[in-house]
C-alpha positions, -999 to 999 in steps of 0.1 A, spaced: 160 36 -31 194 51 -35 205 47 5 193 8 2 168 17 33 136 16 17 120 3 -14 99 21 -34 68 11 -51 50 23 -79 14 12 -91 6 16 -133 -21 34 -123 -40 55 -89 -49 42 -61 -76 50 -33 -48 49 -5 -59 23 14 -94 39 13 -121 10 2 -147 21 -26 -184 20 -14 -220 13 -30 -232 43 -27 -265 42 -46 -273 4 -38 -268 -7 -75 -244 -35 -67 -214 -16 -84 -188 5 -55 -188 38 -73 -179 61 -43 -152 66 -13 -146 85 14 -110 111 9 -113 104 51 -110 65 52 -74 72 34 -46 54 57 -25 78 77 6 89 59 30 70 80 14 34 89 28 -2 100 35 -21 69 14 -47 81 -19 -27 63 -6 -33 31 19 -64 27 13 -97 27 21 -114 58 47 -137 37 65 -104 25 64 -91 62 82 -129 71 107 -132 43 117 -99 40 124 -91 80 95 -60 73 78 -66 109 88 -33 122 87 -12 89 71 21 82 52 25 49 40 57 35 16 70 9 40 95 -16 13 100 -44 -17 78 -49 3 56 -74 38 52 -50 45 39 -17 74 34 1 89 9 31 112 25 53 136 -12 64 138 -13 105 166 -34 120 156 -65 111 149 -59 74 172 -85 49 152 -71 18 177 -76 -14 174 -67 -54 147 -91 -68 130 -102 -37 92 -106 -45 66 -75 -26 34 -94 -21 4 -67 -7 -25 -79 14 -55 -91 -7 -82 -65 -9 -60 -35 7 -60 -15 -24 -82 -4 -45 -78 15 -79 -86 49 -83 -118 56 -111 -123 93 -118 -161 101 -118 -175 107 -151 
């Protein structure tokens, strides 16, 4: 960001949100989610990065946020020594791409 307080990331394509996609007609294949299993706007980092990122970059007491379903963004706390070109590792399995019904 422009204050140097956050970083803000952006996915090439949508994302569920931190909602998981579901089986819905017991084929095998996820082809549903719930809007309602969506993370809260505001959530602890902790849901999304990678434990590694939390520990490198001094994120433990950051506050992430949904802006769209494609960009997020991590608000620093006090302890945050993020810089220009540090890696952002997310939690395996957290998100999940968005697939418009046909």
């Amino acid at each position: 960001s422009g204050s140097g307080r956050s970083i803000v990331a952006t996915f090439d394509s949508a994302t569920l949100m931190g909602a998981a996609p579901r089986d819905s007609d017991g084929d095998g294949a996820p082809d549903a989610h719930d809007e309602a299993d969506a993370w809260p706007r505001v959530f602890g980092c902790g849901r999304l990065l990678a434990q590694r990122t939390l520990d490198e970059l001094g994120l433990a007491d950051a506050a992430c946020s949904w802006e769209s379903a494609q960009t997020f963004v991590v608000r620093f706390g006090l302890g945050a020594k993020a810089a220009v070109g540090d890696g952002l590792f997310l939690r395996s399995g957290a998100i999940f791409a968005h697939v418009p019904s046909a």
